[in-house]
C-alpha positions in Angstrom: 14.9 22.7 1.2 13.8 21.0 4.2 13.6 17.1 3.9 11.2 15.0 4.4 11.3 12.3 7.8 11.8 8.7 6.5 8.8 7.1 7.8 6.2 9.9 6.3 7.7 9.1 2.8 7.6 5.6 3.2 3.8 6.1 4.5 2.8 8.5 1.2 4.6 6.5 -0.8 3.2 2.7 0.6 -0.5 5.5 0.4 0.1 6.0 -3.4 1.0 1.8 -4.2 -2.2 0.8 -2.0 -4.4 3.6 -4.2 -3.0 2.8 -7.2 -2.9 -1.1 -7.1 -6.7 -0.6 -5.9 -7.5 1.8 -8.9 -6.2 -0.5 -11.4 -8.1 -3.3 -10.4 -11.0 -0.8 -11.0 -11.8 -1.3 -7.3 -13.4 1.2 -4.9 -12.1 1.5 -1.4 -15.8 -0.2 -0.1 -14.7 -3.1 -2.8 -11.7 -3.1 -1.4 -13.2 -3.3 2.6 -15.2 -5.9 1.3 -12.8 -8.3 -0.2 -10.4 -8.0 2.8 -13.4 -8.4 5.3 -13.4 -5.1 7.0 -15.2 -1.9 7.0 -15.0 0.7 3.9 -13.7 3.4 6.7 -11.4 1.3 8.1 -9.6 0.5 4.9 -10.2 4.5 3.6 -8.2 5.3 6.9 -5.4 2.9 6.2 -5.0 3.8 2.3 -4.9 7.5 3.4 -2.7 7.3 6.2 -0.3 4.5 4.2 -0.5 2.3 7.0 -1.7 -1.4 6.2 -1.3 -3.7 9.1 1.3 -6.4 8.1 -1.6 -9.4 8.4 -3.8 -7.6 5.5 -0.1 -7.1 2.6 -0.6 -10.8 1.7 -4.7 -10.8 1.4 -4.1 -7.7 -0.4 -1.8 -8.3 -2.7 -3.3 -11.5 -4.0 -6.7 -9.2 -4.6 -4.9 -6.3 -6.8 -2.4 -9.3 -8.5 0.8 -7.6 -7.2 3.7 -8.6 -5.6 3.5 -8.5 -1.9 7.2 -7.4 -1.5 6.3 -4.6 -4.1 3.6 -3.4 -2.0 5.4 -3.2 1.1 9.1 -1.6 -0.2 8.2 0.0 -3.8 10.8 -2.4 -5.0 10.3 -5.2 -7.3 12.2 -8.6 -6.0 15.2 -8.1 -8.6 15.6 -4.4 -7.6 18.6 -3.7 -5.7 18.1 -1.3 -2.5 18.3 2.0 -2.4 20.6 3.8 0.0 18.6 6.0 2.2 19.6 9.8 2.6 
């Protein structure tokens, strides 16, 4: 079974939290644009590719209620670490 590089799982994975976070505050990805002041594509584009620049995790996370720390590792802050393969 081939594995999968580190930073493309990280990137589906931080993908999945953005959607998901997004979804349950019953959000489109134009809402979404719109409360962080950009452009509907531009956030689509980050969402899909799992890439949120590091200035937008803190406006973000105060829009969907979520930890910002969960956002950016999947971990919640009393989670220990998990040992990468």
């Amino acid at each position: 079974m081939a594995s999968i590089h580190p930073e493309k799982l990280y990137r589906k994975e931080l993908s999945d939290r953005l959607k998901v976070a997004r979804e349950r505050k019953r959000m489109s990805q134009a809402d979404m644009g719109k409360a962080l002041r950009i452009t509907k594509e531009r956030y689509q584009k980050m969402e899909q590719r799992g890439a949120l620049p590091p200035y937008l995790f803190e406006p973000f996370a105060l829009i969907v209620e979520e930890d910002a720390l969960y956002i950016l590792t999947g971990r919640r802050e009393k989670e220990p670490a998990r040992r990468v393969a």
